[in-house]
ZAMARGU-4260 file (C-alpha; in steps of 0.2 Angstrom, whole numbers, plus 5000, padded with zeros to 4 digits):
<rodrens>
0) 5564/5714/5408 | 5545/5717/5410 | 5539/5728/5423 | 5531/5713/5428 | 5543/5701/5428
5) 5555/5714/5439 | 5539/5715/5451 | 5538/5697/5454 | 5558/5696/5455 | 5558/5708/5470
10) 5544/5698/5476 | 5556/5684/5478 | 5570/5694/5486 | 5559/5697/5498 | 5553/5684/5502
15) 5569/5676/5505 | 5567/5664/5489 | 5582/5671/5478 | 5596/5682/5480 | 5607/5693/5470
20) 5626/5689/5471 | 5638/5698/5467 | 5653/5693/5461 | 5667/5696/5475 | 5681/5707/5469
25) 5697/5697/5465 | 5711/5700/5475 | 5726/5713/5468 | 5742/5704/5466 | 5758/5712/5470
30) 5773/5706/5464 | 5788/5703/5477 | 5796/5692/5493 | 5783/5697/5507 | 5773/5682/5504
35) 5766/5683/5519 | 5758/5700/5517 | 5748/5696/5501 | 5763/5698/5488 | 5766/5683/5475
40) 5780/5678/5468 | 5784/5667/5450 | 5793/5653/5446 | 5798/5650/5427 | 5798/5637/5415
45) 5805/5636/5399 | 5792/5637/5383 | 5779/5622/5385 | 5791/5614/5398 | 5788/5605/5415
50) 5806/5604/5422 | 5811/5614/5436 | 5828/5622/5433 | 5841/5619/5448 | 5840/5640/5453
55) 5821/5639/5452 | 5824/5623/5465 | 5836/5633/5474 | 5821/5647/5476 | 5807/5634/5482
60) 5819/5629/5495 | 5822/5646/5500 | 5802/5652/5500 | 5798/5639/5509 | 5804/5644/5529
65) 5795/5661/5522 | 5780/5651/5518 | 5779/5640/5534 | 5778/5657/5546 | 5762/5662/5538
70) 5755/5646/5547 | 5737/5653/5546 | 5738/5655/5528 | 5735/5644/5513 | 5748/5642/5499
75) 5740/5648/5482 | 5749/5639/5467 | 5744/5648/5451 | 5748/5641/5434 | 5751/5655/5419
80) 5757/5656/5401 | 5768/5668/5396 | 5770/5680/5384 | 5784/5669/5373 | 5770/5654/5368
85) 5755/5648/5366 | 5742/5647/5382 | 5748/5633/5394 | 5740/5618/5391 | 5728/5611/5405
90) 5740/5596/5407 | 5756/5606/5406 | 5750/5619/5419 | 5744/5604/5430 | 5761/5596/5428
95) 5769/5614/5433 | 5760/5615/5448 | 5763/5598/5456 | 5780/5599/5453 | 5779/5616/5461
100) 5771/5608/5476 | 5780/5593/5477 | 5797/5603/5481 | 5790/5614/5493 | 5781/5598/5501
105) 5799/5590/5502 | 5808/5606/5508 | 5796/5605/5523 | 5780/5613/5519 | 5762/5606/5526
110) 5753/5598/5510 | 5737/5602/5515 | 5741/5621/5515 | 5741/5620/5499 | 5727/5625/5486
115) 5731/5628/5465 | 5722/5632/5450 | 5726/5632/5434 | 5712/5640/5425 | 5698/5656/5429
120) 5697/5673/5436 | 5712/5672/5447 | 5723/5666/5433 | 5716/5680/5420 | 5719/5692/5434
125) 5737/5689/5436 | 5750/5700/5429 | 5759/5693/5411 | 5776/5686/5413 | 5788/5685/5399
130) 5787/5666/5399 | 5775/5655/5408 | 5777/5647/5427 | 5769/5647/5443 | 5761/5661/5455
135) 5766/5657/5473 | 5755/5668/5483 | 5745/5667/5501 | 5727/5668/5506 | 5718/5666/5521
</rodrens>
């Protein structure tokens, strides 16, 4: 950039015109149970499949009394590909997730606690699995 140009850029700073963003930093994801305190946790799903095995049921039901005492958080559902297959498609990982959030919805949890994404920083950001599935984790 031109001494000139960066002249008339501060200028603008200044004078309240533009800003400069940064990018805020992506949460760190730890792996675990304490949902509450910032951990996620994954459920699985077979190779380019959207059917929730009986155990992964079994697990939602448990996560969600867990879930519903962080009543001032918001339920994060994150859909990944895993390392057995190619990247998730937008569909599939859409699927993955509403079916994700309908089982906690009908073990009890508030629907409109819960946010998802499928795609950007937060899901490059995660940790690789073996095979694909879905993030759980909390934000406030």
């Amino acid at each position: 950039m031109s001494r000139l140009g960066l002249l008339a850029l501060t200028g603008l700073m200044l004078a309240g015109c533009t800003s400069v963003e940064r990018p805020s930093p992506l949460p760190k994801v730890k792996i675990g149970n304490g949902l509450c305190g910032r951990e996620a946790t994954q459920i699985y799903f077979s190779n380019q499949d959207d059917h929730l095995s009986p155990s992964a049921a079994d697990v939602l039901a448990s996560l969600t009394p867990k879930l519903n005492r962080c009543v001032r958080s918001k339920v994060m559902l994150v859909a990944v590909s895993g390392d057995d297959g190619a990247p998730v498609s937008p569909t599939l990982a859409a699927n993955r997730i509403k079916i994700v959030a309908d089982t906690l919805i009908n073990a009890g949890l508030d629907p409109a606690r819960i946010n998802a994404a499928t795609g950007g920083a937060l899901v490059v950001a995660l940790p690789k699995a073996p095979i694909g599935g879905v993030f759980i984790m909390t934000q406030r």
